[in-house]
Backbone bond lengths (Angstrom), bond angles and torsions (degrees), N, CA, C in turn:
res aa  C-N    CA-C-N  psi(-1)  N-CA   C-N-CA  omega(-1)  CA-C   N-CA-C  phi
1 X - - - 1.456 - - 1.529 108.39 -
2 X 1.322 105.48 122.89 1.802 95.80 172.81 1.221 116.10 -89.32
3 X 1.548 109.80 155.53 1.560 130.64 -169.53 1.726 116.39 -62.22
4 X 1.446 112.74 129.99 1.489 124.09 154.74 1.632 85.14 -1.12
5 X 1.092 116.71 -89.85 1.606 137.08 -135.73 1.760 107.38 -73.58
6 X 1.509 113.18 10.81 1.275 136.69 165.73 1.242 135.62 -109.95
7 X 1.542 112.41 -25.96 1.264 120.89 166.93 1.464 91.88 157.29
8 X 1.220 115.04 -170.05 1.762 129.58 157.94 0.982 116.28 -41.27
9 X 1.698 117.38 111.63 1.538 95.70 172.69 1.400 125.38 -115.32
10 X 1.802 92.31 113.06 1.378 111.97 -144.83 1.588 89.14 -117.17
11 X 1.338 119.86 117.09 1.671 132.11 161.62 1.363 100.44 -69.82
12 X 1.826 113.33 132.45 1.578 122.86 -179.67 1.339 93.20 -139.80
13 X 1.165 94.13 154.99 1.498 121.20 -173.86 1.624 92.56 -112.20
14 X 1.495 127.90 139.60 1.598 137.26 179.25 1.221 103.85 -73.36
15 X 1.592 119.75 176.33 1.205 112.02 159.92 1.673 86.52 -106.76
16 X 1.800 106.08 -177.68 1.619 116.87 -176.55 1.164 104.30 -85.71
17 X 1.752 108.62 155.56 1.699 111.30 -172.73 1.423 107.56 -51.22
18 X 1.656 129.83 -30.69 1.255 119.87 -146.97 2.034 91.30 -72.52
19 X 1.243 96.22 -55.01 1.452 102.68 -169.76 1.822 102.50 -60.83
20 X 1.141 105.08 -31.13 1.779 89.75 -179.33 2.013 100.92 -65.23
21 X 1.423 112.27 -58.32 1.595 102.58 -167.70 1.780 111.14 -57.04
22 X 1.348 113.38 -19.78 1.930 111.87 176.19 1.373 88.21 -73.08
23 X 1.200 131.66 -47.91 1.351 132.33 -150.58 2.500 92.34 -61.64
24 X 0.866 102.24 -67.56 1.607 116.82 179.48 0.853 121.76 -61.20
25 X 1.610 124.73 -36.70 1.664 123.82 155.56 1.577 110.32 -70.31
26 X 1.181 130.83 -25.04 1.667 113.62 178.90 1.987 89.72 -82.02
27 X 0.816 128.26 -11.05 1.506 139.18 -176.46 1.722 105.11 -47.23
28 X 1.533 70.00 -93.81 1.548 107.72 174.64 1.929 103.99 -53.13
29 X 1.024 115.29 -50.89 1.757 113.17 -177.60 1.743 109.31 -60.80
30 X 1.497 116.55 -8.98 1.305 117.11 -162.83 1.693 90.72 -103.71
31 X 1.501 117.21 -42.58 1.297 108.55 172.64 1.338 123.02 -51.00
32 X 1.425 127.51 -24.86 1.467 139.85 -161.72 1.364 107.65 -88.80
33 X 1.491 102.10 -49.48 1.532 126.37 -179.94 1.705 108.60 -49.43
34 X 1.532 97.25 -43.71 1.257 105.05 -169.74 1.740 100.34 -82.29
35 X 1.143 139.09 -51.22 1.293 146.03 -167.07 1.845 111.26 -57.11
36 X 1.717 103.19 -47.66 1.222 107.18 155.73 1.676 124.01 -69.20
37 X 1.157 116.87 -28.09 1.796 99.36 160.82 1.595 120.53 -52.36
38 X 1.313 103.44 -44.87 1.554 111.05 -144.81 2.087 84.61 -68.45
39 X 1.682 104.25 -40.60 1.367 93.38 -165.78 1.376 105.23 -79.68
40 X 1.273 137.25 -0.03 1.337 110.06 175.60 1.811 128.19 -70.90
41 X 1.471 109.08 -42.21 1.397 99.63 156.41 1.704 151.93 -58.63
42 X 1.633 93.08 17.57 1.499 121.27 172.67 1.130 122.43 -92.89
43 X 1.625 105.72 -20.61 1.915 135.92 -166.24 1.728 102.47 -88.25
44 X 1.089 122.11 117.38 0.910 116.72 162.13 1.943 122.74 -49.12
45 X 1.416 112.58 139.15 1.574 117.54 -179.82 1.917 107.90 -54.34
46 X 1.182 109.50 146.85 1.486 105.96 179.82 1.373 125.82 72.50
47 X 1.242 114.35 -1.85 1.485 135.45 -179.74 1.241 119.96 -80.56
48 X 1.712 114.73 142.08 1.722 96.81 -167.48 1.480 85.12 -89.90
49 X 0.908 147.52 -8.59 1.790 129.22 166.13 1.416 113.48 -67.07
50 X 1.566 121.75 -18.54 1.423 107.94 -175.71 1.784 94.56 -95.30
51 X 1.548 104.44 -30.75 1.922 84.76 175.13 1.508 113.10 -54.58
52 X 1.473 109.63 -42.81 1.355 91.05 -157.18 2.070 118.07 -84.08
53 X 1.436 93.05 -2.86 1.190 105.64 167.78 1.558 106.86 -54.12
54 X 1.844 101.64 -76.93 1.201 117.65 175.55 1.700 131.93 -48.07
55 X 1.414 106.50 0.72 1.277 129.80 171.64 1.558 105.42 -108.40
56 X 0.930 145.97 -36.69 1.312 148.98 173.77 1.563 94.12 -78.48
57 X 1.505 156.44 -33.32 1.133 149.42 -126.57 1.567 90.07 -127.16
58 X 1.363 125.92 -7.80 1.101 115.73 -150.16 1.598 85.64 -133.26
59 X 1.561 126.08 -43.22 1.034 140.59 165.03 1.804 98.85 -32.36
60 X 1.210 111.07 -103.47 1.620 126.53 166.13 1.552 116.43 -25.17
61 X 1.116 136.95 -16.22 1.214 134.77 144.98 1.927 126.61 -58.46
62 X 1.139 76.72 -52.17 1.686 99.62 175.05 1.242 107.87 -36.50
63 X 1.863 98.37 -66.18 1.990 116.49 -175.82 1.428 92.81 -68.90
64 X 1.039 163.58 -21.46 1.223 157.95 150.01 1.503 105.42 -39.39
65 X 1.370 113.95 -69.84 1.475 101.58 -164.39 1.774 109.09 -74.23
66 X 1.534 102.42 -32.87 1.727 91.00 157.82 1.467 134.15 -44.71
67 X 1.015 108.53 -46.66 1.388 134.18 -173.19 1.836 94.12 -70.45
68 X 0.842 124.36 -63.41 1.714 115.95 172.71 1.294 136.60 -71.61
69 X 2.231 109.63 -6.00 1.103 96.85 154.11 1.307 129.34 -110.75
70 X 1.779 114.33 26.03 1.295 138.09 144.56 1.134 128.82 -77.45
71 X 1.668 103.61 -15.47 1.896 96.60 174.56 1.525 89.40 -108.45
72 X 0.950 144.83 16.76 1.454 121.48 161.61 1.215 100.29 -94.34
73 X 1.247 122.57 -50.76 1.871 121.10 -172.60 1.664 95.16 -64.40
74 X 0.880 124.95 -22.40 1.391 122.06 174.38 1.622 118.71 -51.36
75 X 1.613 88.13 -57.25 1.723 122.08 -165.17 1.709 90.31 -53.99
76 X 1.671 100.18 -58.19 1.641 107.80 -163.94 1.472 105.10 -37.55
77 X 0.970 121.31 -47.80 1.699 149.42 -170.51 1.613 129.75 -57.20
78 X 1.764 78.80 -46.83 2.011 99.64 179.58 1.649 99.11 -140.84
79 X 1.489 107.72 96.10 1.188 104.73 -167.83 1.535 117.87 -77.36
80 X 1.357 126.41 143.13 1.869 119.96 -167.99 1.432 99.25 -45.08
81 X 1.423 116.32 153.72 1.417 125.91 174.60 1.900 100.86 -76.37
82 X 0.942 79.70 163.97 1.923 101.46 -171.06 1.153 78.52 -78.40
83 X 1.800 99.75 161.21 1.411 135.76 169.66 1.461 94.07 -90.64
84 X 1.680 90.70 168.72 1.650 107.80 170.43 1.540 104.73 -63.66
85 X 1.657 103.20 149.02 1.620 98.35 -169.17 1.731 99.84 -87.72
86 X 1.265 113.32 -10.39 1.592 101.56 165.18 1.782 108.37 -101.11
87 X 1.200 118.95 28.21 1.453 120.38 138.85 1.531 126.20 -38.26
88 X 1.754 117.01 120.94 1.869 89.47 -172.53 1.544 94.32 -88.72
89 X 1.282 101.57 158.97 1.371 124.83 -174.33 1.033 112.13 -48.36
90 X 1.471 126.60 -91.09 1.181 138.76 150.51 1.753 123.18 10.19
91 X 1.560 121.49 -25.43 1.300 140.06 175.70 1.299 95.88 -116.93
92 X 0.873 130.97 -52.90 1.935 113.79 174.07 1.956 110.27 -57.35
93 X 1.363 119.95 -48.82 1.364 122.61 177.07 1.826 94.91 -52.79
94 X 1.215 114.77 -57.63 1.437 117.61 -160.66 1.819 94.57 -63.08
95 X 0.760 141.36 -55.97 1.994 153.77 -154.94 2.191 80.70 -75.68
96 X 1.333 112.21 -43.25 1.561 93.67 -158.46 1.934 94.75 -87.90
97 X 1.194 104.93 -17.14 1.495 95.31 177.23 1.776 122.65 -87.08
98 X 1.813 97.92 -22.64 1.892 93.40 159.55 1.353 113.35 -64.00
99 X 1.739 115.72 -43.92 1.943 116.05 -178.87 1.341 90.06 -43.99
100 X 1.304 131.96 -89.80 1.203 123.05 -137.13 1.530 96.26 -67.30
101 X 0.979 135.80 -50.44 1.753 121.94 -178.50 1.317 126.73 -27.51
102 X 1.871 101.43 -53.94 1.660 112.46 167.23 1.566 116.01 -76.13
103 X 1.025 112.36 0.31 1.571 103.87 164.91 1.299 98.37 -94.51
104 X 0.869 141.51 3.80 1.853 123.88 -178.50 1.100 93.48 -119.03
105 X 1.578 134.48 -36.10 1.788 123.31 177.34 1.768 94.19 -60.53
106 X 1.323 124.61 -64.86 1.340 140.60 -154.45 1.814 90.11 -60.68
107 X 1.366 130.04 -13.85 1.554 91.62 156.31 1.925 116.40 -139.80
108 X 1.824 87.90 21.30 1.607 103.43 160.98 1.563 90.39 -59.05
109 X 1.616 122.98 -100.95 1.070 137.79 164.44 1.259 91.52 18.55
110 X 1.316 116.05 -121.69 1.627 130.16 -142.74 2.235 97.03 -41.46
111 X 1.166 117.24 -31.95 1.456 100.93 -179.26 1.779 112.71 -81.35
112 X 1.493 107.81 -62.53 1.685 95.07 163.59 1.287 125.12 -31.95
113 X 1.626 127.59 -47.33 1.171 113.68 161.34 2.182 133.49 -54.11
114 X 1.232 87.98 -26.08 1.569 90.93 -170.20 1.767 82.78 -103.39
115 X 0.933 120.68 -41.66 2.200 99.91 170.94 1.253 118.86 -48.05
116 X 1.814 113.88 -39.01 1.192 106.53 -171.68 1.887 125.82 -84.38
117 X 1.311 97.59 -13.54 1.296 126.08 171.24 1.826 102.06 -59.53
118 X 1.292 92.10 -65.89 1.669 110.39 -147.72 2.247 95.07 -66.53
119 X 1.723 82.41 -30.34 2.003 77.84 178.53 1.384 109.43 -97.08
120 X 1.381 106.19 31.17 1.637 104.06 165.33 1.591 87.98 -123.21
121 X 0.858 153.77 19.15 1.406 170.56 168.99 1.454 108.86 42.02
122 X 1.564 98.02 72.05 1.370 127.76 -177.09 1.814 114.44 -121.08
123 X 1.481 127.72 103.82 1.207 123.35 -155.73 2.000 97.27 -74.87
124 X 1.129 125.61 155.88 0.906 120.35 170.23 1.771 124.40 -121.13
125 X 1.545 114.59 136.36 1.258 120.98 -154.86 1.447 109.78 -111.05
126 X 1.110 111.92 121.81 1.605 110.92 -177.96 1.896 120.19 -96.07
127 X 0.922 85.78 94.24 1.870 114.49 -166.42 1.451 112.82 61.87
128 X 1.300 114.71 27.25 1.808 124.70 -165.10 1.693 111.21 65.56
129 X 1.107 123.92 25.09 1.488 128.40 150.99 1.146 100.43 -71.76
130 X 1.360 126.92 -76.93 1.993 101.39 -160.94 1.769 94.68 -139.99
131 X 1.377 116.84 -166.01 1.219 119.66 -175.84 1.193 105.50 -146.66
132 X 1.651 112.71 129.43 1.351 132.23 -172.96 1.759 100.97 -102.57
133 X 1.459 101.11 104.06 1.255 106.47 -163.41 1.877 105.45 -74.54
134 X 1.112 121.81 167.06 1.753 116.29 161.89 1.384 122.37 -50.63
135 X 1.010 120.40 103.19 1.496 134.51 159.01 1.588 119.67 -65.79
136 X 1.147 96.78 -18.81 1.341 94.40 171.14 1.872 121.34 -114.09
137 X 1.467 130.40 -168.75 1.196 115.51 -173.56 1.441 105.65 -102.55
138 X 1.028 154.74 175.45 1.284 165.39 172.59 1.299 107.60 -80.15
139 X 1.826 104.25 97.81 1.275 127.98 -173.37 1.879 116.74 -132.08
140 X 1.628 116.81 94.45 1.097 98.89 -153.91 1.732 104.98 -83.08
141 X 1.812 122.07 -7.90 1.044 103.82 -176.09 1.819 104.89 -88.12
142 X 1.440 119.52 5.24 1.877 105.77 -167.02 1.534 77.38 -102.32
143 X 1.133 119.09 -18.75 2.265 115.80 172.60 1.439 95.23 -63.12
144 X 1.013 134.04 -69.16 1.708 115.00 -179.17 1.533 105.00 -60.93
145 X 1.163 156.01 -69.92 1.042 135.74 -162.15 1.218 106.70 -64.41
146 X 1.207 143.45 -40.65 1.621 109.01 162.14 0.936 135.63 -67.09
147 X 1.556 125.64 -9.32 1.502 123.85 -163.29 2.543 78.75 -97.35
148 X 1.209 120.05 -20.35 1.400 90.50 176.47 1.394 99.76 -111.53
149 X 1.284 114.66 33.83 1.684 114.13 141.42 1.323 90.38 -79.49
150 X 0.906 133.16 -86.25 1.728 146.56 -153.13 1.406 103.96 -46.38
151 X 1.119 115.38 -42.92 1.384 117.85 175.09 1.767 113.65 -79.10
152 X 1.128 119.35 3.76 1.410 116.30 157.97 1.096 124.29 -119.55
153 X 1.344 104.73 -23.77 1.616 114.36 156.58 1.813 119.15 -25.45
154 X 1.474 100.23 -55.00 1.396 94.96 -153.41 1.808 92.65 -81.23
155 X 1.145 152.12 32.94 1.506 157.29 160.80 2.088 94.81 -105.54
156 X 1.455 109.54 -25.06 1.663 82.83 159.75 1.532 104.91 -99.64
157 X 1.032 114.53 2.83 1.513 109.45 174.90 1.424 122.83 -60.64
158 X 1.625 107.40 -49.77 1.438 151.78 165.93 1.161 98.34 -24.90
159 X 1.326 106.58 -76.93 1.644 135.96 -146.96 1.614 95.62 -70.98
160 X 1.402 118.68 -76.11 1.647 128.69 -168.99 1.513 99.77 -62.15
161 X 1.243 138.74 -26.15 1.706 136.97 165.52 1.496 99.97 -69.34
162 X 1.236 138.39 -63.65 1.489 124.45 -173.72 1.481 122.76 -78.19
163 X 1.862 113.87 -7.20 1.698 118.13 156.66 1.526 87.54 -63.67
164 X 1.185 141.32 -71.54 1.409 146.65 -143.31 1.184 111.56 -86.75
165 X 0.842 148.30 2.87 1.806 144.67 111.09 1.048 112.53 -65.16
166 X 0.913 144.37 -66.92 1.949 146.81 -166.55 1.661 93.91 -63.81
167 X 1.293 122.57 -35.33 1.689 92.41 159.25 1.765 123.10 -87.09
168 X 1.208 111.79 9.53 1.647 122.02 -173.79 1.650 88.46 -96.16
169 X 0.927 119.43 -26.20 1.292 115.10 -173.81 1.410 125.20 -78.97
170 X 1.383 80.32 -64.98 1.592 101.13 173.54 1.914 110.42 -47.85
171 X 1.577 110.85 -29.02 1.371 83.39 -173.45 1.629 105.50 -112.66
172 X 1.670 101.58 34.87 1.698 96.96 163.88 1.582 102.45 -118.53
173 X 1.646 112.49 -19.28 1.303 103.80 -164.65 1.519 100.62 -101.69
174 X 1.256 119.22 -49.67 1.702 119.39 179.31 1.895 126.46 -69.05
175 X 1.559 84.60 -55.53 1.649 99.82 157.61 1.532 122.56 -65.53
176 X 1.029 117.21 -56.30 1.502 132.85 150.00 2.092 83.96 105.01
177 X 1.128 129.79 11.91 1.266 130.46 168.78 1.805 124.08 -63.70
178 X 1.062 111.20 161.23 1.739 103.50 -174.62 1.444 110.86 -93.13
179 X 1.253 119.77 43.46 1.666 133.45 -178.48 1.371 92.15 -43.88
180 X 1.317 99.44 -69.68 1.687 125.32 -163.30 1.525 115.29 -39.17
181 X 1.617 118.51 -34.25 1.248 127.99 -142.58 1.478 83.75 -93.03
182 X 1.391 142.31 5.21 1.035 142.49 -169.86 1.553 107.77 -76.06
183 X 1.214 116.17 -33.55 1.569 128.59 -165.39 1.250 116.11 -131.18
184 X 1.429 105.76 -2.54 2.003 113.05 -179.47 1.492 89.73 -65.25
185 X 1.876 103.16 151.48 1.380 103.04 -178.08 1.811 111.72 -79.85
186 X 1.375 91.50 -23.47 1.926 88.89 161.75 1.288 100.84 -128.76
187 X 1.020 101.69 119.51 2.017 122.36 -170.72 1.719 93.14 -84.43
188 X 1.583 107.82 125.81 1.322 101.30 154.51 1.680 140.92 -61.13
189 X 0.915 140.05 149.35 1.340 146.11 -178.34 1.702 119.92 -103.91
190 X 1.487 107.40 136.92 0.921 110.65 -138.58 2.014 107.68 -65.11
């Protein structure tokens, strides 16, 4: 247990490697996801740089929503370790209501994107391995409303990613407690 005079001294329990590496690959796949959005409206229309953007952008969405409906069936399975029991509430309610928030943006996202695709009756290809044909019918006004779900999506993306660092932060750098070490892919020891 570390000292008063070190930070909070707050005993944590880790989470398991499996859930820490989903946890850093949907991480890291969301930075990409996001980097390839921003550049596709730079690409000229009809362009093989904007397909393959939009093929890479759409690709990585996909493993995104894979990737989150393996860590939820995961979660069901290996449930997150408890907080410290002198955790204040009020910060555990707030930390358990961003999880579940970014789990519902993290696989809004990846479907508005592939609804809005699929009702402009556009098949979608996941890195040219296979093709996820339209499931749906060729609908060009529910193609704009999903594509500006998706397109507003990523401003709660924004928001619930920088609550959820700015509280990872706050409780290694201000608190100076091992909140953090809960999900680092090599957790320090005490």
């Amino acid at each position: 247990m570390a000292s008063a005079a070190s930070g909070d001294p707050l005993e944590i329990e880790c989470y398991g490697p499996v859930a820490r590496a989903v946890h850093w690959a949907v991480a890291a796949l969301a930075v990409i996801v996001i980097a390839l959005g921003w550049a596709i409206p730079g690409t000229l229309r009809d362009s093989e740089s904007r397909d393959l953007l939009l093929l890479l952008h759409r690709s990585v969405g996909l493993l995104i929503l894979a990737l989150m409906i393996f860590r939820i069936a995961w979660r069901w399975r290996h449930p997150a370790p408890s907080l410290p029991s002198d955790f204040p509430r009020i910060e555990a309610w707030a930390a358990h209501a961003d999880h579940v928030l970014l789990y519902v943006i993290f696989l809004v996202m990846p479907l508005s994107g592939y609804l809005s695709a699929a009702a402009a009756g556009h098949p979608v290809s996941f890195f040219g391995l296979f093709v996820i044909h339209p499931l749906i019918g060729f609908d060009p006004r529910f193609s704009q409303a999903a594509i500006a779900l998706h397109l507003a999506g990523q401003f709660a993306i924004y928001a619930l990613v920088t609550i959820h660092v700015g509280a990872a932060l706050m409780h290694r750098f201000v608190r100076r407690n091992r909140i953090l070490d809960r999900m680092l892919p090599m957790p320090r020891r005490a």
